[in-house]
Jmol script that loads the backbone (N, CA, C; Angstrom):
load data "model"
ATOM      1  N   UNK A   1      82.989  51.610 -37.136  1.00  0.00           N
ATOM      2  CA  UNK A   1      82.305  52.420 -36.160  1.00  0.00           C
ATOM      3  C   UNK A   1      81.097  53.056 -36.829  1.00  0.00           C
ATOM      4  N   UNK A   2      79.935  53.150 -36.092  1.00  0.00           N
ATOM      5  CA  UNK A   2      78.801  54.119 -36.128  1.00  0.00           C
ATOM      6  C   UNK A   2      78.598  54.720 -35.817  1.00  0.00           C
ATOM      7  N   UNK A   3      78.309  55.380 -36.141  1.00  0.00           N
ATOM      8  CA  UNK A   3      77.783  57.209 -35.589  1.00  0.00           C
ATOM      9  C   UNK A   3      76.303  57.534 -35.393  1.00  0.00           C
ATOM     10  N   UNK A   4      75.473  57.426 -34.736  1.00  0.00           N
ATOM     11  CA  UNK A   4      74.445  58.318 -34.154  1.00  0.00           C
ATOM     12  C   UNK A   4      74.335  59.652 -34.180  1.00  0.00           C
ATOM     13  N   UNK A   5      73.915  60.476 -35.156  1.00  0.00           N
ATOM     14  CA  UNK A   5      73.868  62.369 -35.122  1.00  0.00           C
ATOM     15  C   UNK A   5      72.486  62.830 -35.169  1.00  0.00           C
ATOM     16  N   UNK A   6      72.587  62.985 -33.949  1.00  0.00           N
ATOM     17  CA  UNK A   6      71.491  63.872 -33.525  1.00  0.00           C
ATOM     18  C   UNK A   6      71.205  65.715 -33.063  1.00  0.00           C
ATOM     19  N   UNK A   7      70.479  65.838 -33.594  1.00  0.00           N
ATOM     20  CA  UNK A   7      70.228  67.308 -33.392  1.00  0.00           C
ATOM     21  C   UNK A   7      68.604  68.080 -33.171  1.00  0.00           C
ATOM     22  N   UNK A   8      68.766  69.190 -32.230  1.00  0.00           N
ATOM     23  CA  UNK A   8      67.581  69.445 -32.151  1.00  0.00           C
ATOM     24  C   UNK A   8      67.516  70.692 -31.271  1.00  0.00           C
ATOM     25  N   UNK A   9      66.619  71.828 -31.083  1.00  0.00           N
ATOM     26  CA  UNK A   9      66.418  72.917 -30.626  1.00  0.00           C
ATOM     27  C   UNK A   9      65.731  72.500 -29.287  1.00  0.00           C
ATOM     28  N   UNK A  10      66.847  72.940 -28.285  1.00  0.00           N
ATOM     29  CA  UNK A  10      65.456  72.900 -26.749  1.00  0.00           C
ATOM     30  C   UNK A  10      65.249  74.201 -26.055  1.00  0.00           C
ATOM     31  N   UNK A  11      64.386  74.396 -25.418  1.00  0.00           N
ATOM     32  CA  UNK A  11      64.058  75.702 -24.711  1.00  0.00           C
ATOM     33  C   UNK A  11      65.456  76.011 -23.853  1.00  0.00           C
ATOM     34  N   UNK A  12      66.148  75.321 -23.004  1.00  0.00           N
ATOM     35  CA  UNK A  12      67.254  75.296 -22.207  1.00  0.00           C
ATOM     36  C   UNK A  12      67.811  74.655 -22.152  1.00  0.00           C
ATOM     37  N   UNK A  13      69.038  74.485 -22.604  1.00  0.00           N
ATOM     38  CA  UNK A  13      70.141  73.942 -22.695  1.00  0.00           C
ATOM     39  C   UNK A  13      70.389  72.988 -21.135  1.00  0.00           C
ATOM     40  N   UNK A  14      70.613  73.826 -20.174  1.00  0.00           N
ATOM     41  CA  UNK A  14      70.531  73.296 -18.861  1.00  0.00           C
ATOM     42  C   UNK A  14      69.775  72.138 -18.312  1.00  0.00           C
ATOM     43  N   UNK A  15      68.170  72.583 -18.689  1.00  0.00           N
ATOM     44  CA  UNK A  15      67.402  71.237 -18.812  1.00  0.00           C
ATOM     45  C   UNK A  15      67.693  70.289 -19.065  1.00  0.00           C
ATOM     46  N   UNK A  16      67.844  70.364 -20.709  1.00  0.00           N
ATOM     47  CA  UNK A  16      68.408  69.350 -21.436  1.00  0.00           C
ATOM     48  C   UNK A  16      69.851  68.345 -21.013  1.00  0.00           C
ATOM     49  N   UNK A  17      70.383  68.921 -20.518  1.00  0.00           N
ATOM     50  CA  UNK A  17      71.772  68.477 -20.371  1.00  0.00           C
ATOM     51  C   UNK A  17      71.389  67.569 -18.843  1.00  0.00           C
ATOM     52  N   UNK A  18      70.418  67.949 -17.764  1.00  0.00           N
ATOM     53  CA  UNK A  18      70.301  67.029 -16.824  1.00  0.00           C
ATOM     54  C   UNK A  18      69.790  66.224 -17.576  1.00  0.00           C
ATOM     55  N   UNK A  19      68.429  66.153 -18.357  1.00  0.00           N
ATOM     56  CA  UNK A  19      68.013  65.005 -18.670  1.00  0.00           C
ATOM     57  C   UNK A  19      68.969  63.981 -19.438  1.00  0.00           C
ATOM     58  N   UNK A  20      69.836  64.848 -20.414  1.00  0.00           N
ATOM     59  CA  UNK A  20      71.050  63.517 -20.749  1.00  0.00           C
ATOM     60  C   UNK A  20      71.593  63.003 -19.599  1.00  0.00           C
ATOM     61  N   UNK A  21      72.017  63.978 -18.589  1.00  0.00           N
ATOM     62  CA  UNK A  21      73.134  63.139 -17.807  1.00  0.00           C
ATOM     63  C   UNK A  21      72.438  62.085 -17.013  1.00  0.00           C
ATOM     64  N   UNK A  22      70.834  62.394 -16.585  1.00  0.00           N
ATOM     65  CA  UNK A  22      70.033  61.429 -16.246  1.00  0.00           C
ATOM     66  C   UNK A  22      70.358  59.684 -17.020  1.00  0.00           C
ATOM     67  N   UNK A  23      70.844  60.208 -18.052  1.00  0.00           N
ATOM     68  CA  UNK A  23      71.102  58.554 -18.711  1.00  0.00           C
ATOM     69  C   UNK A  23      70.092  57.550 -19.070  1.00  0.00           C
ATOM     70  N   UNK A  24      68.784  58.406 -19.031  1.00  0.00           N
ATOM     71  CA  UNK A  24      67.512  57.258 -19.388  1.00  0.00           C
ATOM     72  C   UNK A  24      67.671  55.832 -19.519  1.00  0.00           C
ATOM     73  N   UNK A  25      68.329  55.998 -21.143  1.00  0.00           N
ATOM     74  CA  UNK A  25      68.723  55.106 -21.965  1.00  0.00           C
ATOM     75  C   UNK A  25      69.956  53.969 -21.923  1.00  0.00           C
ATOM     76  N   UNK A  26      70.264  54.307 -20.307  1.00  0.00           N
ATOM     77  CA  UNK A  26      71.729  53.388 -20.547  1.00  0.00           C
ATOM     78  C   UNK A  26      72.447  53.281 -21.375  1.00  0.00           C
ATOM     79  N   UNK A  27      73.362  54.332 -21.609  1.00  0.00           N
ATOM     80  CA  UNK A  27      74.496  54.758 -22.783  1.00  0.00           C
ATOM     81  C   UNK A  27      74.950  53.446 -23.249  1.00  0.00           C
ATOM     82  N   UNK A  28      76.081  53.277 -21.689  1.00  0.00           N
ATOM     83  CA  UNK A  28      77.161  52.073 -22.075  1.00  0.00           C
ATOM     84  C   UNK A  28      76.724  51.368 -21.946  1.00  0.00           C
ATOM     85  N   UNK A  29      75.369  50.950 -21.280  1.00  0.00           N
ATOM     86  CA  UNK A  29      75.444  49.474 -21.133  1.00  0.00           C
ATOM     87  C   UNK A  29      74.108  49.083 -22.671  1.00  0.00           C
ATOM     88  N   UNK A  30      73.649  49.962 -23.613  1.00  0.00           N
ATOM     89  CA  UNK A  30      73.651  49.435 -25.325  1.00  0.00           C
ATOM     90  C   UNK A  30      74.567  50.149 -25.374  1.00  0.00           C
ATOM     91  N   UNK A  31      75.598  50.124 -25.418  1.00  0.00           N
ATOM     92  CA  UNK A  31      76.615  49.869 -26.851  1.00  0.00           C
ATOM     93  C   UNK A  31      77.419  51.463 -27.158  1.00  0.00           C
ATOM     94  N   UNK A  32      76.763  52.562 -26.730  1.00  0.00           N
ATOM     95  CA  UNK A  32      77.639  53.851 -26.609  1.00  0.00           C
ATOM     96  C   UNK A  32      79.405  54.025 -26.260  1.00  0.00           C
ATOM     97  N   UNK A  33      80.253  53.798 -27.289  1.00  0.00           N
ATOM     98  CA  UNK A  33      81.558  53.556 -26.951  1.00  0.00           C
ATOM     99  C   UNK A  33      82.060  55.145 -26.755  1.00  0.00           C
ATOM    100  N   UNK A  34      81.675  56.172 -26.998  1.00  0.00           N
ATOM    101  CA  UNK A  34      81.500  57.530 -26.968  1.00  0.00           C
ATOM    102  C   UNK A  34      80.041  58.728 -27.208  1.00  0.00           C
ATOM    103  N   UNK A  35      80.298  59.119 -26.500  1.00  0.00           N
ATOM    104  CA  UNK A  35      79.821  60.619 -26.912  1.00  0.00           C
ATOM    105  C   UNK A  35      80.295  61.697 -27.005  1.00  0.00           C
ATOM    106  N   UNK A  36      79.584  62.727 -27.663  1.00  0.00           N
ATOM    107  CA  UNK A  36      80.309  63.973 -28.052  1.00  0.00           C
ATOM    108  C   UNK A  36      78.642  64.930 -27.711  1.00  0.00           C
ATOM    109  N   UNK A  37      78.756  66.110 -27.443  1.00  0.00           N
ATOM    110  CA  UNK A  37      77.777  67.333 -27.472  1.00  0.00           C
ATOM    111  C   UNK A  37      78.581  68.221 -27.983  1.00  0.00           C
ATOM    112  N   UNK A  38      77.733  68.677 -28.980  1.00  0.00           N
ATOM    113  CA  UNK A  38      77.844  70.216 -29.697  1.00  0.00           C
ATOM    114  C   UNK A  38      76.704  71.010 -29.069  1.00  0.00           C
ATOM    115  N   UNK A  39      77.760  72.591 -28.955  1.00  0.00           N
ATOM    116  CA  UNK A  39      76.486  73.555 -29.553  1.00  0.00           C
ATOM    117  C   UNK A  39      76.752  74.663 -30.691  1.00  0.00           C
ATOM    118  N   UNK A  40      75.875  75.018 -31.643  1.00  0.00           N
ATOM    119  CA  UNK A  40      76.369  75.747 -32.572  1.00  0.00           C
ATOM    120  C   UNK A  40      76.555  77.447 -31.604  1.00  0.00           C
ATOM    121  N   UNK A  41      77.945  77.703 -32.141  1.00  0.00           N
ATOM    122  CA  UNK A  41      78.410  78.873 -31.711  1.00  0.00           C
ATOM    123  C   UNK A  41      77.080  80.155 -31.739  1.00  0.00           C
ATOM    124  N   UNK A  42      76.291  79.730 -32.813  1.00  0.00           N
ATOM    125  CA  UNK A  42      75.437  81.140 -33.134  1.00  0.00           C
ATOM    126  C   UNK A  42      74.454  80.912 -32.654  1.00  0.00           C
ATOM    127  N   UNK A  43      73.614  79.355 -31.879  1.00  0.00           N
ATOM    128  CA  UNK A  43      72.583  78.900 -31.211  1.00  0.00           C
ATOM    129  C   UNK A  43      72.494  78.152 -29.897  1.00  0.00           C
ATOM    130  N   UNK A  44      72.881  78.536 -29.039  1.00  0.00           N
ATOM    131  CA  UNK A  44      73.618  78.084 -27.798  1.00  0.00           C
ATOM    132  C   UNK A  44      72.196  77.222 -27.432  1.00  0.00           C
ATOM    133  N   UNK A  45      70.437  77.242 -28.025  1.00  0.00           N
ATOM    134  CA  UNK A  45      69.714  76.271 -27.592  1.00  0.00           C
ATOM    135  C   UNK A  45      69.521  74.958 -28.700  1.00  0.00           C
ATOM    136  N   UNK A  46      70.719  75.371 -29.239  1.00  0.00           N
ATOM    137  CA  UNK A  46      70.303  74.216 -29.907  1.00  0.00           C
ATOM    138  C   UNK A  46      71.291  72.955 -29.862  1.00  0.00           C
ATOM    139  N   UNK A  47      71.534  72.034 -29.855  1.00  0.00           N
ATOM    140  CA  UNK A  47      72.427  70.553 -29.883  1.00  0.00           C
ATOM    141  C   UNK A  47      72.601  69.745 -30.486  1.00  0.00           C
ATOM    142  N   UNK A  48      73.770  69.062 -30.541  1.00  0.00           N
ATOM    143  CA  UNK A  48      74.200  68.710 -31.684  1.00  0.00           C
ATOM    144  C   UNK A  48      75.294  67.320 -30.828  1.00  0.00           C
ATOM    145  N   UNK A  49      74.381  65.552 -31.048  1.00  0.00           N
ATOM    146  CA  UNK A  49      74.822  64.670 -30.331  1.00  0.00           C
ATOM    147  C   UNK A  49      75.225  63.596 -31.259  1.00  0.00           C
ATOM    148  N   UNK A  50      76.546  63.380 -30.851  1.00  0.00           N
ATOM    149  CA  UNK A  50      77.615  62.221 -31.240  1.00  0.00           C
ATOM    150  C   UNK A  50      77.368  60.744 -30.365  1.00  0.00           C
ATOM    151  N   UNK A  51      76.845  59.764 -31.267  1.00  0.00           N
ATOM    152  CA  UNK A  51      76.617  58.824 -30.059  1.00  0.00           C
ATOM    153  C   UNK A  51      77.392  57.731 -30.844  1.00  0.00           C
ATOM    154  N   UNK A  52      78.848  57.330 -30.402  1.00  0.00           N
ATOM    155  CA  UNK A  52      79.661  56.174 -31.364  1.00  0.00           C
ATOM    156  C   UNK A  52      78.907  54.669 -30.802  1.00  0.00           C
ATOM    157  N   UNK A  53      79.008  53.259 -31.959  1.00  0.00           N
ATOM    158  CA  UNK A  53      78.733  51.654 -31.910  1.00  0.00           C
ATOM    159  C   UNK A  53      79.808  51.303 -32.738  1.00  0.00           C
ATOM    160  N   UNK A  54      80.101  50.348 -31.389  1.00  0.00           N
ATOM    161  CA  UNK A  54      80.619  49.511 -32.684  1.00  0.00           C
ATOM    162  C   UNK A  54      79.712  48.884 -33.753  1.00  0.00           C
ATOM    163  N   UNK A  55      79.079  48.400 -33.966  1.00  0.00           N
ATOM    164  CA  UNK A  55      77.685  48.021 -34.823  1.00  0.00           C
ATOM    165  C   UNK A  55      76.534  48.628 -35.016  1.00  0.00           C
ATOM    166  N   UNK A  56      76.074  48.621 -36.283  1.00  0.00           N
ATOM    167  CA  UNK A  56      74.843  49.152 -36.672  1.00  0.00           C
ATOM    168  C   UNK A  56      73.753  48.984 -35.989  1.00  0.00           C
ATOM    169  N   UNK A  57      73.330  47.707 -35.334  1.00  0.00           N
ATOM    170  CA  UNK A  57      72.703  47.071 -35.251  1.00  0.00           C
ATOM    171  C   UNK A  57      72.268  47.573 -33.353  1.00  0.00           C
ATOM    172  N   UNK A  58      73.597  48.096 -32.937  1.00  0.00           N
ATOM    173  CA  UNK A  58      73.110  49.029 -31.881  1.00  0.00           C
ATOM    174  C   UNK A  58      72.754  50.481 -32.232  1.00  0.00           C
ATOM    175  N   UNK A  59      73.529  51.094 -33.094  1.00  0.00           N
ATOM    176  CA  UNK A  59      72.912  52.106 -33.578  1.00  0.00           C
ATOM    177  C   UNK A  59      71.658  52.467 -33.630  1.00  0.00           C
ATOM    178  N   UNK A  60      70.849  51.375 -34.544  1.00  0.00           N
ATOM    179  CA  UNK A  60      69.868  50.970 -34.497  1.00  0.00           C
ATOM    180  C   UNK A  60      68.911  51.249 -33.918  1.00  0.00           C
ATOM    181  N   UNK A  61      69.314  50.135 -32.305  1.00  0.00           N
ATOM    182  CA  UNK A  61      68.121  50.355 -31.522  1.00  0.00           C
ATOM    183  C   UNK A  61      68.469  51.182 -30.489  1.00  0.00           C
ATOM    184  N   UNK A  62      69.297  52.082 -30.233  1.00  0.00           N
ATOM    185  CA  UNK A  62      69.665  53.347 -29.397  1.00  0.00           C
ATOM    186  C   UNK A  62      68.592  54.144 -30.270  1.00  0.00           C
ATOM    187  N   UNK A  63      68.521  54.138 -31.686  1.00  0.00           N
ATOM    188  CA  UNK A  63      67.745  55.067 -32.080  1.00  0.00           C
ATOM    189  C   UNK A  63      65.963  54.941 -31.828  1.00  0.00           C
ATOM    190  N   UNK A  64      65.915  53.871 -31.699  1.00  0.00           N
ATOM    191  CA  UNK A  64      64.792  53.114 -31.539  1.00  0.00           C
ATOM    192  C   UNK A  64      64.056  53.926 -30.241  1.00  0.00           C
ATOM    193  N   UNK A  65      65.064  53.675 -29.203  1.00  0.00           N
ATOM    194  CA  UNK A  65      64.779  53.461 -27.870  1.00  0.00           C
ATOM    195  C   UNK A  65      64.650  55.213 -27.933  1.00  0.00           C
ATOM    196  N   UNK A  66      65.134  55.960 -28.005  1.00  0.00           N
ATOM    197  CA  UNK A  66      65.486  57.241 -28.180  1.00  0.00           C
ATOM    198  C   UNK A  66      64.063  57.895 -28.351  1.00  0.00           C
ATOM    199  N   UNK A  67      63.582  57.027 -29.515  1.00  0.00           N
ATOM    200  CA  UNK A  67      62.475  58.202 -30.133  1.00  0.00           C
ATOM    201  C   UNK A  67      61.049  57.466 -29.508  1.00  0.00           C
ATOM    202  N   UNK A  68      61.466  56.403 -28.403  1.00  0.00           N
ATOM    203  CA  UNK A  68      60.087  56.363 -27.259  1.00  0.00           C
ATOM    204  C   UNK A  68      60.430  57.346 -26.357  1.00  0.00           C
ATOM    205  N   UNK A  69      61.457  56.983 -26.478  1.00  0.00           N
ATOM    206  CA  UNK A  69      61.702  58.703 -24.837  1.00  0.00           C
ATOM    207  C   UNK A  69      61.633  59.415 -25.228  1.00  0.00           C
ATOM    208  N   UNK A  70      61.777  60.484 -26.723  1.00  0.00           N
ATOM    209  CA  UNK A  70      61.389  61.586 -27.074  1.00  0.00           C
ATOM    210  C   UNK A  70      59.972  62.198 -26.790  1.00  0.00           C
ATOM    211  N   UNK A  71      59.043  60.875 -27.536  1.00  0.00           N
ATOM    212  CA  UNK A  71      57.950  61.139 -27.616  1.00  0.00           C
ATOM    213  C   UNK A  71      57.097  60.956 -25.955  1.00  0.00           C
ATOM    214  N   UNK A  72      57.917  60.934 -24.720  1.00  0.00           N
ATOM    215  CA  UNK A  72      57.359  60.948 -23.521  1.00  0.00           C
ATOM    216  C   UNK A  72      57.752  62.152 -23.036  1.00  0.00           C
ATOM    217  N   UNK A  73      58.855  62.378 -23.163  1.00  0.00           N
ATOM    218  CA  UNK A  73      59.439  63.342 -22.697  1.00  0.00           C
ATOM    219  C   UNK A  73      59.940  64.960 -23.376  1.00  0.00           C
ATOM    220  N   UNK A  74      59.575  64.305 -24.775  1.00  0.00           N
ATOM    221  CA  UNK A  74      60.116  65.789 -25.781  1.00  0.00           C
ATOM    222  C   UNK A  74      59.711  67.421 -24.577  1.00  0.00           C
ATOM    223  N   UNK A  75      58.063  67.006 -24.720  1.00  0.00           N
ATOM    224  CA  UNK A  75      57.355  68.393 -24.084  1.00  0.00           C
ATOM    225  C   UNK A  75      58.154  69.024 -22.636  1.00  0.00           C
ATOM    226  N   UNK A  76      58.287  68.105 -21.961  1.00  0.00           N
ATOM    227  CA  UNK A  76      59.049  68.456 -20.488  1.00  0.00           C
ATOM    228  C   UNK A  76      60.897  69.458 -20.866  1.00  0.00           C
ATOM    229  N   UNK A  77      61.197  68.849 -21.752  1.00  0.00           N
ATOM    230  CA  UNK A  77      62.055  69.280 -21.694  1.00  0.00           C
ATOM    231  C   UNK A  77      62.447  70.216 -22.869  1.00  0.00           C
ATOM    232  N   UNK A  78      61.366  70.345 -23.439  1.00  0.00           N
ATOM    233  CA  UNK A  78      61.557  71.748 -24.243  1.00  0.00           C
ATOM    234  C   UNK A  78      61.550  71.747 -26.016  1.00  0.00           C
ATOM    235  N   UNK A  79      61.271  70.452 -26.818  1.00  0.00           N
ATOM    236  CA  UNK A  79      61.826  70.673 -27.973  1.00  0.00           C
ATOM    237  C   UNK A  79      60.728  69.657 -28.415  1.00  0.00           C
ATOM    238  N   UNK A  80      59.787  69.491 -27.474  1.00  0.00           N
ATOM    239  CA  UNK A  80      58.650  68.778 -28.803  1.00  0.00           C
ATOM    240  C   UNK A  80      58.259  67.247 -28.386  1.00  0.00           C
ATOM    241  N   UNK A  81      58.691  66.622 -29.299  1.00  0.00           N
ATOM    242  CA  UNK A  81      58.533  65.011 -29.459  1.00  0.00           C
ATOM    243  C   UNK A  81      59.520  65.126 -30.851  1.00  0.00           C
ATOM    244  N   UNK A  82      59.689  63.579 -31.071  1.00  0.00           N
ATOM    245  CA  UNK A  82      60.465  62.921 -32.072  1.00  0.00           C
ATOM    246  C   UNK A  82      60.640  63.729 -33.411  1.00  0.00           C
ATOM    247  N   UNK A  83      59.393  64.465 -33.576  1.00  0.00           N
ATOM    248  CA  UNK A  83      59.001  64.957 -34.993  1.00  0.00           C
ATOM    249  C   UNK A  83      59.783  66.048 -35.155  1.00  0.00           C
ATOM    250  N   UNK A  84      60.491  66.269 -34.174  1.00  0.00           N
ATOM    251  CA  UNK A  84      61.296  67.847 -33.733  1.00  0.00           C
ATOM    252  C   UNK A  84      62.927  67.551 -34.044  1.00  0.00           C
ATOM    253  N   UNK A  85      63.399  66.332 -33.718  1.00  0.00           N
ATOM    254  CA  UNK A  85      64.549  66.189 -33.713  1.00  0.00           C
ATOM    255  C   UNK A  85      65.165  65.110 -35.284  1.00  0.00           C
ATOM    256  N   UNK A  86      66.253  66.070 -35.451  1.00  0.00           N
ATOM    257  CA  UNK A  86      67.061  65.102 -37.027  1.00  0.00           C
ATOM    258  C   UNK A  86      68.324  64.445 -36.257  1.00  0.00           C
ATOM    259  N   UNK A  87      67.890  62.809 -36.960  1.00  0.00           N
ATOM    260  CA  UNK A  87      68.929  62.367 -36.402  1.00  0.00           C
ATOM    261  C   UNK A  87      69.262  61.435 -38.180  1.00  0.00           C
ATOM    262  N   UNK A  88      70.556  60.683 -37.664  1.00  0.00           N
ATOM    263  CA  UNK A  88      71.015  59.827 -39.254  1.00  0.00           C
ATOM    264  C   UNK A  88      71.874  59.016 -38.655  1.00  0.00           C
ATOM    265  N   UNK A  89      72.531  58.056 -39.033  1.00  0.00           N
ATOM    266  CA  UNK A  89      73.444  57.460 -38.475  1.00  0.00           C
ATOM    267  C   UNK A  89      74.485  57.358 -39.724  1.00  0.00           C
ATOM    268  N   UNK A  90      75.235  57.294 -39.513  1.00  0.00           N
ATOM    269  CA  UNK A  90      76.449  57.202 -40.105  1.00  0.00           C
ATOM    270  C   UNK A  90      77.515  56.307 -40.232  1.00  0.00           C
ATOM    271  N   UNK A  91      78.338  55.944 -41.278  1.00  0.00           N
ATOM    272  CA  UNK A  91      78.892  54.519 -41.449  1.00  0.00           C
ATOM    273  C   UNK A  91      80.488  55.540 -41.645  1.00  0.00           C
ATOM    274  N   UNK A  92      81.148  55.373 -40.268  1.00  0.00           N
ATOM    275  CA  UNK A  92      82.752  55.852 -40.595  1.00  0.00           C
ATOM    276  C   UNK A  92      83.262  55.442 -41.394  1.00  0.00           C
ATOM    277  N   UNK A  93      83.806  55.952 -42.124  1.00  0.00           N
ATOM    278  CA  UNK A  93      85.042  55.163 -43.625  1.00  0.00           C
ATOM    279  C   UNK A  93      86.401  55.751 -43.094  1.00  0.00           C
ATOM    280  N   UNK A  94      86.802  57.008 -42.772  1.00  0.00           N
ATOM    281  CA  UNK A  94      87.803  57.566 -42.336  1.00  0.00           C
ATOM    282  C   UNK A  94      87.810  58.279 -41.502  1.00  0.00           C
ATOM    283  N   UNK A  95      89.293  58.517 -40.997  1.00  0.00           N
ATOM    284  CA  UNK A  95      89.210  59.349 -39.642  1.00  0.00           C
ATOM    285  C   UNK A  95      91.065  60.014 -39.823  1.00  0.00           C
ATOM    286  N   UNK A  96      91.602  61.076 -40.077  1.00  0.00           N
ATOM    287  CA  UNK A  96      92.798  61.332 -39.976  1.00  0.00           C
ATOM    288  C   UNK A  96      92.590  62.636 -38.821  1.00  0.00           C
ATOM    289  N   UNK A  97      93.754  62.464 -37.891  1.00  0.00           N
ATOM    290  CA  UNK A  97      94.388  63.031 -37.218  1.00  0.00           C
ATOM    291  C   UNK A  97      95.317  63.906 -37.375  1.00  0.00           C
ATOM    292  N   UNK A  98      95.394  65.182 -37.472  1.00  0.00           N
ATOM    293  CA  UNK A  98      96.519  66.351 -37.521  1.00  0.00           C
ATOM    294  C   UNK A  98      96.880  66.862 -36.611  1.00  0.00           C
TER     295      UNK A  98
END
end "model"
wireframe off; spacefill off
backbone 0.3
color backbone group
């Protein structure tokens, strides 16, 4: 599994959250087998996104695709363009359950 982690400060949370649920990007249909949203307890505008692949190679270009829609849309919705947001992807090795 891959991990997609993204993070980034927006003016409103609310905003933000239609424009995800808007779905631009067609989650599931590249390759999104989950998501997750954070917000940090001490920054309620800021977010913090879990986007699981099975393959890198969607990882990839979710990230790809991502940072054309940033850079159209960053300003509208509060946090900039691309240059604003940290993202990394990540290669799961483990996962335990308690």
């Amino acid at each position: 599994m891959h991990t997609l982690v993204i993070q980034h400060h927006v003016n409103s949370f609310e905003a933000w959250r239609k424009a995800f649920d808007d779905d631009p990007v067609a989650r599931a249909e590249s390759g999104v087998a989950r998501h997750a949203i954070y917000r940090p307890a001490d920054d309620p505008n800021s977010v913090v996104i879990e986007l699981d692949f099975p393959t890198r190679e969607q990882a990839d270009r979710m990230l790809g695709a991502l940072r054309g829609l940033w850079a159209k849309v960053g300003e509208r919705v509060g946090f900039g363009g691309p240059e604003n947001v940290d993202t990394r992807i990540l290669d799961r090795v483990e996962v335990v359950n308690y």
